[in-house]
C-alpha positions in Angstrom: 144.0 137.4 -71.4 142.1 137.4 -67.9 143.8 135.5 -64.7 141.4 132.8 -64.7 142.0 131.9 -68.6 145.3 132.5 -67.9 145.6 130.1 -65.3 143.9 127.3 -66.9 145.9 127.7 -70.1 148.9 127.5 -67.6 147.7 124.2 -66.3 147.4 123.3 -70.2 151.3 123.6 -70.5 152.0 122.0 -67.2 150.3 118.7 -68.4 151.9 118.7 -72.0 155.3 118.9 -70.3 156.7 115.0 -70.7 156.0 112.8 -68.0 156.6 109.5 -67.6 154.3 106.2 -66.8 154.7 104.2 -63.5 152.9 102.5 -60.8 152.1 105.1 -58.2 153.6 105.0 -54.4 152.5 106.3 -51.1 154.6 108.4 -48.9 152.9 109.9 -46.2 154.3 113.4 -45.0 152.3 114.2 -42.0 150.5 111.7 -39.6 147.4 112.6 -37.4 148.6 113.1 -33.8 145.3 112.2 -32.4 144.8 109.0 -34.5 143.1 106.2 -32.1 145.7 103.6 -31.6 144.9 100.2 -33.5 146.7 96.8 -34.0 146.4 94.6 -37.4 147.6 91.5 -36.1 149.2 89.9 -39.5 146.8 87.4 -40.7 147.4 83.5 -40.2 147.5 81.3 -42.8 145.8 78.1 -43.1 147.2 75.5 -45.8 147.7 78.4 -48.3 150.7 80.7 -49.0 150.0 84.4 -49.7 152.0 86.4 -51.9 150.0 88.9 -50.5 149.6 90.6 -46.9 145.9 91.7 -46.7 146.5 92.7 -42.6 149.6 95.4 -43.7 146.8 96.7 -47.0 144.7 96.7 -44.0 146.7 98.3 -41.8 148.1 101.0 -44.4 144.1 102.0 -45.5 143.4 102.7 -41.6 146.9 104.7 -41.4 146.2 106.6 -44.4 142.3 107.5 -43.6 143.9 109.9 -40.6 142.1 108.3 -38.1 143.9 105.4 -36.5 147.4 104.9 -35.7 148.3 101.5 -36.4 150.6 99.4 -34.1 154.1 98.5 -35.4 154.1 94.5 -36.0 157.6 94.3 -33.6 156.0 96.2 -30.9 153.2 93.4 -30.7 153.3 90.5 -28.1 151.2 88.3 -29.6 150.0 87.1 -32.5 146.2 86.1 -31.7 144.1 85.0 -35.2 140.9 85.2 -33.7 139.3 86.7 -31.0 139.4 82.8 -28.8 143.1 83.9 -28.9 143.1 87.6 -27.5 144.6 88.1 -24.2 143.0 92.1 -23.7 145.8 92.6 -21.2 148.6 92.5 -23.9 146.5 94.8 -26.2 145.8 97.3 -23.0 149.3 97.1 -22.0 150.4 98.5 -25.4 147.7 101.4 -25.1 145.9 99.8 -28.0 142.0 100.7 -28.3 140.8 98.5 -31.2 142.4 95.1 -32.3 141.7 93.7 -35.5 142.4 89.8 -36.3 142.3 87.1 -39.0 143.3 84.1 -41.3 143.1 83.1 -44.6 142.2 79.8 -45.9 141.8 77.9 -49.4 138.2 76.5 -50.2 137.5 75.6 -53.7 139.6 77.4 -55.4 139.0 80.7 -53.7 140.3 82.2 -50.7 138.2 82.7 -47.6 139.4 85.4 -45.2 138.5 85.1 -41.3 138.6 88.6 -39.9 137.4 90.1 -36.4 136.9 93.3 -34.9 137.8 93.5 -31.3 137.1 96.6 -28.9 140.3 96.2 -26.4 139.3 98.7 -23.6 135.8 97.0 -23.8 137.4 93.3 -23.9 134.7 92.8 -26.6 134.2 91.7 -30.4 132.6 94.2 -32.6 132.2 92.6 -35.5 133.3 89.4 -37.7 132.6 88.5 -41.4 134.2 85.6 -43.7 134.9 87.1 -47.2 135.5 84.3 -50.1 137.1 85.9 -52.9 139.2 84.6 -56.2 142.9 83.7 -55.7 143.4 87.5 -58.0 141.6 89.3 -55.5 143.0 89.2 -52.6 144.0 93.8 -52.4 139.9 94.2 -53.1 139.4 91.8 -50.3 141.9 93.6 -48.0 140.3 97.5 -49.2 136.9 95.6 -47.7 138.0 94.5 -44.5 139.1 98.3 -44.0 135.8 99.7 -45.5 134.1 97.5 -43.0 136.6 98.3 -39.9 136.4 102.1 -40.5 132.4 102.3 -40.5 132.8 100.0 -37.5 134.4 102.1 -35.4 133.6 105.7 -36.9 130.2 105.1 -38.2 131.4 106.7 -41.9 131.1 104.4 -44.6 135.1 103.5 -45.9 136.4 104.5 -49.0 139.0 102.1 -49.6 137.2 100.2 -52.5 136.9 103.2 -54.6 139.2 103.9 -57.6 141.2 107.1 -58.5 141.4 108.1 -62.5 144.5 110.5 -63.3 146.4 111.9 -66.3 149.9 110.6 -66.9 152.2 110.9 -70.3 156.2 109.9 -71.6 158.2 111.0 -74.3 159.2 114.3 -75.9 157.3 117.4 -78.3 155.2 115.7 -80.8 156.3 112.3 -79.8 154.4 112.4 -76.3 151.8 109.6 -75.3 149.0 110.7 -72.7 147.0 108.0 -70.6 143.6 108.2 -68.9 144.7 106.2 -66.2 142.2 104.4 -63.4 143.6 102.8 -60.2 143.0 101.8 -56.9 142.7 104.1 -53.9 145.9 103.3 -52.8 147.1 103.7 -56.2 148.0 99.8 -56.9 146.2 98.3 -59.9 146.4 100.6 -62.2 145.8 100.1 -65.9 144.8 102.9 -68.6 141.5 103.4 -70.3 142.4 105.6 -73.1 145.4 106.6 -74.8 146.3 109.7 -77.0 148.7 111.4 -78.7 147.0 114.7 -77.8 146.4 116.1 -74.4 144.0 114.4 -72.1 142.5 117.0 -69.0 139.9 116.8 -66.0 138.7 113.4 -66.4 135.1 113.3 -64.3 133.6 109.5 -62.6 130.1 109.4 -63.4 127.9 108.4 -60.4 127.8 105.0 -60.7 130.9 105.0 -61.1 130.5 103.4 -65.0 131.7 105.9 -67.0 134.1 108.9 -67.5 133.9 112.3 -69.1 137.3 114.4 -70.2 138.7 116.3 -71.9 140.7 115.1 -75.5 142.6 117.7 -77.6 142.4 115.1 -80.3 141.5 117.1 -83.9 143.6 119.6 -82.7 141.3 121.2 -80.7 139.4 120.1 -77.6 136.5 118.2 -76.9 134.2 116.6 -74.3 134.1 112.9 -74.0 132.1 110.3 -72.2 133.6 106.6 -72.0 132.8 103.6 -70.1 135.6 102.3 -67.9 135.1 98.9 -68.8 134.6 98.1 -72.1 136.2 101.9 -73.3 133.1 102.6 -75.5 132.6 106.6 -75.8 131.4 109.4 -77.5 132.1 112.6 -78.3 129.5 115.1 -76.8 131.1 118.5 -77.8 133.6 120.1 -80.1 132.9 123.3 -80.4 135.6 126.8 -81.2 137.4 127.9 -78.5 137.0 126.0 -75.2 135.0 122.9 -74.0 136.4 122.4 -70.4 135.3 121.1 -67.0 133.2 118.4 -67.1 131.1 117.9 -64.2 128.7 114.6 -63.7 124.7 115.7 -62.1 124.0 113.6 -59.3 121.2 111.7 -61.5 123.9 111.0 -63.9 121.9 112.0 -66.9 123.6 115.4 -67.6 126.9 117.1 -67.4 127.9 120.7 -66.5 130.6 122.1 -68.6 132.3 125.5 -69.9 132.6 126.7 -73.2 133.1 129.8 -75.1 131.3 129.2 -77.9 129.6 132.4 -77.7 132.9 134.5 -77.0 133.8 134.5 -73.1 133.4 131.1 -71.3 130.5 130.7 -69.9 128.6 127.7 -67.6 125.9 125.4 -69.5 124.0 121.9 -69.1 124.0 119.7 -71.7 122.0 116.3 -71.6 123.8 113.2 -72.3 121.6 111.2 -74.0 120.3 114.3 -76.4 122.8 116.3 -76.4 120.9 119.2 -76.0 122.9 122.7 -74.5 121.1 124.3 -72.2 123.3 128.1 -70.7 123.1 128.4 -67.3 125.0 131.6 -66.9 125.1 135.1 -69.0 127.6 137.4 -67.8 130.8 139.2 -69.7 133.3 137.7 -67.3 135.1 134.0 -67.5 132.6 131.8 -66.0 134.1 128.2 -65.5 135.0 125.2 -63.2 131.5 123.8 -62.6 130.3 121.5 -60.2 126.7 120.5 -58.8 125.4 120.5 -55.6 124.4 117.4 -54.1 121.1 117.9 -54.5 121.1 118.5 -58.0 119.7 122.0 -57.6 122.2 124.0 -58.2 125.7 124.3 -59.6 128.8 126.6 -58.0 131.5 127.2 -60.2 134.5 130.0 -60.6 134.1 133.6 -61.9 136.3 136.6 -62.3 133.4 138.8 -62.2 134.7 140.3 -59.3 137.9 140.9 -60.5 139.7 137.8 -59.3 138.7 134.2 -59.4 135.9 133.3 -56.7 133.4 130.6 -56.1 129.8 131.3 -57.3 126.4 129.1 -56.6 123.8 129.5 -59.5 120.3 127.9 -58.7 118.8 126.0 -61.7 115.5 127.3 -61.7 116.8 130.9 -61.9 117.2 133.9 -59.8 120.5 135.8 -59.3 124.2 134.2 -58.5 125.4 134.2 -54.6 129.0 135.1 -54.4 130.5 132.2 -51.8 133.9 132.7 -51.4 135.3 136.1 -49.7 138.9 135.2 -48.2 141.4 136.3 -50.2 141.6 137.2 -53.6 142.0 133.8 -55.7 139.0 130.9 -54.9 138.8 128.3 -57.8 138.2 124.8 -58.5 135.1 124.0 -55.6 134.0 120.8 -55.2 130.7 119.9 -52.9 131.8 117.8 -49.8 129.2 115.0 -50.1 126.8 115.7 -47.6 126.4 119.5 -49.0 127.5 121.1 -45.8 131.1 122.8 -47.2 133.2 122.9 -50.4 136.7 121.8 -50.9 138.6 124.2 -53.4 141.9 125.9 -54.6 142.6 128.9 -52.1 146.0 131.3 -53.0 147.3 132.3 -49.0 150.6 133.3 -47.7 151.9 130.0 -48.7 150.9 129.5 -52.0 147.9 127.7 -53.6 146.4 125.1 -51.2 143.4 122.8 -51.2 141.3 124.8 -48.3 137.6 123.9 -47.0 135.1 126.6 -46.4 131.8 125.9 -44.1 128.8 127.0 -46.0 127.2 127.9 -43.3 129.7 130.9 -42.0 131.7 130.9 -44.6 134.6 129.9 -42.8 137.7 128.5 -45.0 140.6 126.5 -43.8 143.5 125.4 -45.5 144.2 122.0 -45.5 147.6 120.8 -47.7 150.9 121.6 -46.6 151.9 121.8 -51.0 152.5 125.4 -52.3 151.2 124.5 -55.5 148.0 122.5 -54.9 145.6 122.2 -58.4 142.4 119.9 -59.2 141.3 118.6 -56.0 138.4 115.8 -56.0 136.7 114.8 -52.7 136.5 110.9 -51.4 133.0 110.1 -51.7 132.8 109.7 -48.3 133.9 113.3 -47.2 137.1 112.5 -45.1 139.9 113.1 -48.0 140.9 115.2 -50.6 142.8 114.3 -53.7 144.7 116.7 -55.6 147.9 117.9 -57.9 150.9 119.5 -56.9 154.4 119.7 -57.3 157.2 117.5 -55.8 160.8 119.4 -56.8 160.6 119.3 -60.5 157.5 116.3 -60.6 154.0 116.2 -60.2 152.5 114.0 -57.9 149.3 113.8 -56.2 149.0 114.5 -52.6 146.3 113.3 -50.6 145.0 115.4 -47.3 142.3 114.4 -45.1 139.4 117.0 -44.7 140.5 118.4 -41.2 144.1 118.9 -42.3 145.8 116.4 -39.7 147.1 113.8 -42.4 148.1 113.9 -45.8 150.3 111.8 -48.3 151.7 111.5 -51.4 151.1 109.5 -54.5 154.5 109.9 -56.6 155.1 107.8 -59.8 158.2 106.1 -59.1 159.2 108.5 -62.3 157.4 111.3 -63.8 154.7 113.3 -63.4 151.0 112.7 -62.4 148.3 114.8 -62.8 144.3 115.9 -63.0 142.9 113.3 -60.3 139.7 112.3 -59.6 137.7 110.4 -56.8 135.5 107.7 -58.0 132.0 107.1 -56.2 131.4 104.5 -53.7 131.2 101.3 -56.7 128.2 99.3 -54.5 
């Protein structure tokens, strides 16, 4: 069997190993050294008593993101709760460029948060809002503050509202559970949206961020599902012999691009969601697979061993030959579009193992990013700046998160067990 089959079959036995449910955690392993300096001022409260501390979820987004380095809550000398209060001196004393303040406060049932944007070397306010949310809401509340504090001050939309889907299982042999799992960025919240006694890989948000397609080994062999996250509602698109792998989500949402080896060696093919209907996109004796479209809906890359070794491939839709993208090294797989079309994120094998690496389209120019010697399945934040993917922890498998210039990353352990096959949702509004 070819090193590309070989390597996704390898995967295969990874994820039926028994692993265990939990909650994930964070731990993060390298911080950005040139992170601007910010301070999330704890948040006052005003006749109501939180059980929750939306300015340290604040705080933690902004510290994971790469690009700010929040300011210890013991190293601050005041505690201001909105910008009336701020005394810029304190704030330029502690070298602190951006200063962000609030309180919470009961009205009608529902909590209204009070937050403010301050620049500190400007000694001005950049922005305010009152959120009202439901007493339950208060984490989604905190992931908007962020979203809206990031864009503030880097002009990139945030991403801390957006969900994560990954693969977990427990028990032993025939007696293992897996679980479809969706969470919160972060990794809190997390419930599951399908559960199997057969293997469940490369789960795939659609782009309204509705839906998921996977794949189930449920019959004994697999199949392609799509299933709406919130009601769990799905059908089964294919089934075919041998393999029905990688599904990929067009950007119109109306198709999917998939690998199957229905006619002997895997090969690449459309099908349309609402038809059904196959359509092959490439016709060549190698292993063709791992798809993923372009941004623009024109055209799909995706890995081939035609070369002799794994490497990334672009296919136009409306025909003409496939351009070879990836020459560094001799084992490229797994690409994923950054958003804005410009590079790909994808699986590179270098001197230290197999890391999540970004190549440049435009010189072809590939870094690697993670700092894991077995990196697998990365999926990109739909705002560009991080990359989710699987690796190895000792024995475990956790998800590590690195940003897309390589200066932060983290981890997303399960306080036991493995976790696997992550995915990035879209932005959800």
């Amino acid at each position: 069997m070819r090193a590309l089959l070989t390597s996704w079959l390898a995967a295969l036995v990874l994820l039926c190993a028994p692993m265990a449910q939990a909650e994930l955690t964070i731990d993060i392993t390298r911080g950005n050294e040139q992170a601007t300096p910010i301070a999330v001022v704890p948040f006052a409260e005003d006749g109501v008593s939180m059980s929750t501390d939306i300015a340290r979820i604040v705080s933690e987004d902004l510290r994971r993101s790469g690009y700010f380095a929040p300011l210890a809550r013991q190293d601050m000398f005041a505690r201001p709760a909105s910008s009336d209060d701020v005394t810029y001196g304190d704030w330029q004393a502690l070298d602190t460029r951006y200063l962000v303040v609030g309180r919470v406060s009961q009205e009608d049932g529902n909590l209204r948060i009070r937050y403010e944007l301050m620049d500190v070397a400007g000694e001005s306010r950049m922005l305010g809002e009152t959120v009202t949310t439901g007493p339950d809401q208060p984490r989604a509340a905190a992931h908007h503050v962020s979203d809206q504090v990031f864009e503030a001050i880097t002009d990139i939309r945030g991403a801390f509202s957006t969900r994560i889907a990954y693969v977990t299982s427990e028990g032993i042999g025939d007696n293992t559970q897996y679980r479809l799992m969706v969470a919160d960025a972060d990794g809190h919240n997390s419930h599951q949206a399908l559960t199997s006694n057969e293997p469940i890989m490369s789960p795939a948000w659609s782009p309204d961020g509705n839906k998921l397609a996977y794949v189930s080994f449920e019959g004994g062999r697999p199949g392609i599902y799509v299933q709406e996250v919130s009601s769990g509602r799905r059908v089964k698109l294919t089934s075919f012999e041998g393999l029905n792998s990688a599904p990929s989500w067009s950007p119109d949402g109306r198709r999917l691009a998939i690998a199957l080896s229905r006619d002997g060696q895997p090969e690449i093919y459309t099908i349309d969601i609402a038809s059904q209907e196959l359509t092959r996109i490439t016709r060549n004796p190698s292993i063709e697979t791992e798809p993923s479209w372009a941004p623009d809906g024109r055209s799909l890359i995706y890995t081939s061993d035609r070369s002799g070794g794994p490497q990334i491939y672009r296919q136009a839709l409306n025909g003409g030959s496939p351009e070879r993208l990836t020459y560094t090294g001799d084992y490229n797989a797994r690409a994923r579009f950054a958003p804005d079309g410009e590079a790909i994120f994808l699986i590179h094998k270098g001197n230290n193992g197999y890391q999540v690496a970004r190549q440049d389209l435009d010189n072809g120019r590939l870094v690697e990013l993670s700092d894991a010697r077995q990196a697998e399945s990365p999926s990109v934040a739909p705002n560009g700046t991080m990359v989710i993917f699987a690796t190895q922890e000792g024995s475990r498998g956790v998800l590590g998160v690195v940003s897309a210039d390589g200066r932060a990353s983290f981890r997303l352990p399960a306080t036991q067990g493995d976790v696997r096959e992550p995915a990035w949702s879209p932005f959800l509004n």
